[in-house]
C-alpha positions, -999 to 999 in steps of 0.1 A, spaced: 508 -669 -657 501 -645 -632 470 -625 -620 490 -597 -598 493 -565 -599 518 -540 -575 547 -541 -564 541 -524 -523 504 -528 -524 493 -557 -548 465 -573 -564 454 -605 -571 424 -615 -596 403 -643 -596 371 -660 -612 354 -665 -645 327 -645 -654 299 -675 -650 315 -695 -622 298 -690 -586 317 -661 -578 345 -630 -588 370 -619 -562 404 -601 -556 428 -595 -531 445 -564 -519 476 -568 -499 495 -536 -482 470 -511 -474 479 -499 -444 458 -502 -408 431 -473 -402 420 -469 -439 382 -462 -438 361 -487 -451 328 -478 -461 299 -503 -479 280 -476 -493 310 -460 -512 318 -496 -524 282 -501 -536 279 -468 -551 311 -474 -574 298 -509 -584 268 -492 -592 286 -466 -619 305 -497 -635 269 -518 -636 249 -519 -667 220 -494 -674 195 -485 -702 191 -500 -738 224 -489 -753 241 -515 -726 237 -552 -723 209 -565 -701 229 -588 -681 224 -570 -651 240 -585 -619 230 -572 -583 272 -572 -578 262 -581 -541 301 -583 -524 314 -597 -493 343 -588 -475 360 -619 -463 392 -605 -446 411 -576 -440 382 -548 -424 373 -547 -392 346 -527 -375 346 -506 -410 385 -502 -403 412 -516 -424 437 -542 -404 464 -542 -421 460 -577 -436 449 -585 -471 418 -573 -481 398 -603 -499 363 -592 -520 339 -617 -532 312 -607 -557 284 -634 -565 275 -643 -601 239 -649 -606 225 -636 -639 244 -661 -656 231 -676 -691 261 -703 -700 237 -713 -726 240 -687 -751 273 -702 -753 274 -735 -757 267 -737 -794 294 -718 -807 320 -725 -775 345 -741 -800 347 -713 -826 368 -682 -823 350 -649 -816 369 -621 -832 389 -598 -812 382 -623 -781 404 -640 -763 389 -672 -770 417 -687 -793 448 -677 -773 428 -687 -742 430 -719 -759 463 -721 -765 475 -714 -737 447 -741 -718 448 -762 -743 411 -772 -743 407 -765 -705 396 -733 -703 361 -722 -691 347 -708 -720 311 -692 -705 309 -657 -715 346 -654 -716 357 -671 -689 388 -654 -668 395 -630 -695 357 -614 -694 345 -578 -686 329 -592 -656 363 -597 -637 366 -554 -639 337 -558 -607 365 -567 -579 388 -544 -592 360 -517 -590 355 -528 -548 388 -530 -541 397 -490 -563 368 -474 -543 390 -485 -509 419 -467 -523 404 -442 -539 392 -432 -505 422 -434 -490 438 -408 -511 406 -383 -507 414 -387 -473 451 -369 -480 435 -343 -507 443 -365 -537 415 -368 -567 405 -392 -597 382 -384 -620 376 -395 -658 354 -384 -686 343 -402 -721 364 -374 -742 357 -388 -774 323 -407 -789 310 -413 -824 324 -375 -838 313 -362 -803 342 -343 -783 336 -335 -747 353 -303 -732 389 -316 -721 401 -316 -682 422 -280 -669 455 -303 -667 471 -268 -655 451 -254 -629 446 -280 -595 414 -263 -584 396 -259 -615 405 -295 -622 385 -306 -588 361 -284 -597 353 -305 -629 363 -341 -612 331 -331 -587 308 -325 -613 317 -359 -627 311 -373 -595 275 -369 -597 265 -380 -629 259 -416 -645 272 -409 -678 305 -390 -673 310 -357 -698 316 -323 -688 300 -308 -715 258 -308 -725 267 -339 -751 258 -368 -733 221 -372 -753 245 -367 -786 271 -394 -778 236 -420 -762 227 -413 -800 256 -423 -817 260 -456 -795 221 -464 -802 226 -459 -841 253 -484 -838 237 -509 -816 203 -510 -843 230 -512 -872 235 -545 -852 274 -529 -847 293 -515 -817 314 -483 -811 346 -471 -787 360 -439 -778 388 -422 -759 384 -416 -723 407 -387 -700 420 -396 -664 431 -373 -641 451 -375 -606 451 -339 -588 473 -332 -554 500 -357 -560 529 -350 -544 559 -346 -565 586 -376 -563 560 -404 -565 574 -433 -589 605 -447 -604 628 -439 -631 630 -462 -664 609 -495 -656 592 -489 -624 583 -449 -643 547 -437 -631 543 -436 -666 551 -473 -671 532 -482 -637 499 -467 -651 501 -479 -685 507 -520 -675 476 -512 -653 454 -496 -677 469 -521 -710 453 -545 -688 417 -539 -686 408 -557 -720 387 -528 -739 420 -504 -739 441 -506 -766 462 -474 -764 473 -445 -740 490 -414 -737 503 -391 -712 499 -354 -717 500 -339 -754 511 -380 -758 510 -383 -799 505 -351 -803 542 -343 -792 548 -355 -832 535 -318 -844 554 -293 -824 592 -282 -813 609 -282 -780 604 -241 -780 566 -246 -783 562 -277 -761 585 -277 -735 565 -273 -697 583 -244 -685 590 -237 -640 579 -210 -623 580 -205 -586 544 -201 -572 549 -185 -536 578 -209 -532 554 -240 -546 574 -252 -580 548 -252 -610 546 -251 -647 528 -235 -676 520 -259 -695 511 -296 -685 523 -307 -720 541 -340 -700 509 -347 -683 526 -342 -646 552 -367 -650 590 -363 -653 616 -386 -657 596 -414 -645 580 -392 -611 557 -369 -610 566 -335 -610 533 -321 -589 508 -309 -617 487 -330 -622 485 -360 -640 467 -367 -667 462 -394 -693 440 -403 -726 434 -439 -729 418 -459 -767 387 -478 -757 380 -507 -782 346 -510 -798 327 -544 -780 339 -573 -805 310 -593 -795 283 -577 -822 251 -595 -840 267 -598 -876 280 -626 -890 316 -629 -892 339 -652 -905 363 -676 -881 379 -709 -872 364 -740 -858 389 -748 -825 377 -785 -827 384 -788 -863 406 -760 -878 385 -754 -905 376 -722 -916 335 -713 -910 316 -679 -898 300 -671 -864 270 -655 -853 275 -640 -816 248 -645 -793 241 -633 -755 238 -599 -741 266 -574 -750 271 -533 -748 273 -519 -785 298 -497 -763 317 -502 -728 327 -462 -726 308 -453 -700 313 -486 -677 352 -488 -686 356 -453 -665 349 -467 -631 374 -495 -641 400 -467 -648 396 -445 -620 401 -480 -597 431 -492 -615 444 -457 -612 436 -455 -574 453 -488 -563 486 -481 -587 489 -445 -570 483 -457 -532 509 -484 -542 535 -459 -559 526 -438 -526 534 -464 -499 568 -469 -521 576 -433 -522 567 -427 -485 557 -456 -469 524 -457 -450 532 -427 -431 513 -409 -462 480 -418 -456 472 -405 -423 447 -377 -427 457 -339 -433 
């Protein structure tokens, strides 16, 4: 079993979502990196729960940095993040701790600990463990604004609610939109964010929960930066984002919509751009043969509705195998949408910085 991600910049999970504390590790970022609290606290803060269409367990996220920083500086060493857990309510799942939730991870978790595992609010495999990874992606994400790189991503899809879709062609208006995103708590480009709030209420007093598709976008990315067949940007991005546990799906570009059009109609044709190499159409999402090609790249991932809702539903008794039905108490989001975007855009930051420091080593992330 392992809890690592990376290959030239790694990292490594740990905690349970009631134990005393969450943490990771990243290993590989170079020296001189600039480290900043507030820009640390101010991602935590976009991942953290707010309003009545969200759950109420509402944790300060206070973080230490154990290793790695010094005088706001990285060293060169690994980078180790605590966060403390203390709005913790074990109780809520004590009763039912032996019987399946649906669409959880409780009955392989059992499996695979047989009996072992810590099953408070989800133990290893909860939500909560996204907080680290959060930290850690503003570090990198900082490191690649530094160098005129850009991550940004939108809820694109919401209960029949579409948001306007990113420029995947043009660099600059693509910024322009990633900006605006920066400055809002509920991430659309478009006036629809009372509309979407709507449809996630309506299924939250239906006692029910709802998902979505969200877009990502990476603007300024060199072209060359990946692998071809298993270490393919592609493939790099998609192990990362398969394993935050509310995504179920993603793809690249035009992705399934590749299934309704010809070569003639689809194909991203070059054109030479003051001696700059560029192309139509972003129909690939900026990605080539496994490297990306220097448009930018851009990806749709399938958010889950939250399995936890307040219906009864119908499982199996761990302790016993016999069939009974559940009801799922504790505080839960009818919809993780809006929180799972902060998740994304620091999964997408540390597997970039890493595909970076392969492609160029750490040469790449002095300033421009």
């Amino acid at each position: 079993m392992s809890n690592i991600l990376g290959k030239n910049i790694t990292l490594t999970l740990f905690g349970e979502s009631h134990g005393e504390a969450i943490g990771a590790v990243l290993d590989g970022m170079p020296c001189g990196i600039a480290v900043s609290d507030d820009i640390i606290a101010a991602a935590l803060a976009k991942r953290r729960p707010s309003g009545a269409t969200e759950t109420a367990r509402v944790e300060p996220d206070n973080f230490r940095i154990l290793s790695g920083v010094f005088n706001g500086f990285t060293t060169g060493e690994p980078i180790c993040i605590t966060i403390e857990n203390t709005n913790t309510r074990s109780g809520d799942y004590e009763a039912n701790h032996t019987l399946a939730r649906p669409s959880h991870a409780d009955y392989v978790s059992h499996i695979v600990h047989q009996g072992f595992e810590d099953w408070r609010g989800g133990g290893h495999f909860s939500g909560r463990l996204t907080a680290p990874i959060v930290a850690l992606g503003a570090i990198c994400r900082k490191a690649l604004e530094d160098i005129g790189i850009k991550i940004g991503t939108h809820i694109s899809y919401c209960g029949g609610i579409k948001d306007d879709p990113f420029d995947s062609v043009n660099a600059d208006k693509l910024d322009v939109q990633i900006a605006a995103l920066a400055g809002k708590d509920f991430p659309v480009l478009a006036d629809i964010e009372g509309k979407m709030l709507a449809a996630i209420e309506n299924k939250r007093l239906d006692l029910d929960s709802i998902g979505g598709t969200i877009q990502t976008a990476i603007t300024h990315l060199p072209a060359g930066v990946g692998e071809p067949w298993f270490g393919s940007l592609e493939g790099t991005l998609a192990n990362a984002m398969l394993s935050i546990g509310g995504i179920k799906g993603i793809e690249f570009g035009l992705g399934f919509g590749f299934k309704d059009v010809s070569g003639a109609t689809c194909n991203d044709q070059f054109y030479s751009d003051g001696g700059t190499v560029r192309t139509y159409t972003n129909n690939n999402g900026g990605i080539n043969g496994g490297y990306s090609n220097g448009m930018p790249v851009v990806f749709s991932c399938a958010v889950k509705p939250t399995p936890s809702i307040a219906r009864e539903q119908k499982t199996v008794d761990m302790a016993t195998g016999g069939n009974t039905t559940i009801n799922i108490n504790g505080r839960h989001d009818p919809a993780i949408i809006r929180r799972i975007c902060p998740v994304v855009d620091a999964m997408t930051a540390i597997v970039i910085c890493d595909a970076l420091k392969g492609a160029f080593s750490n040469s790449i992330f002095k300033k421009k």
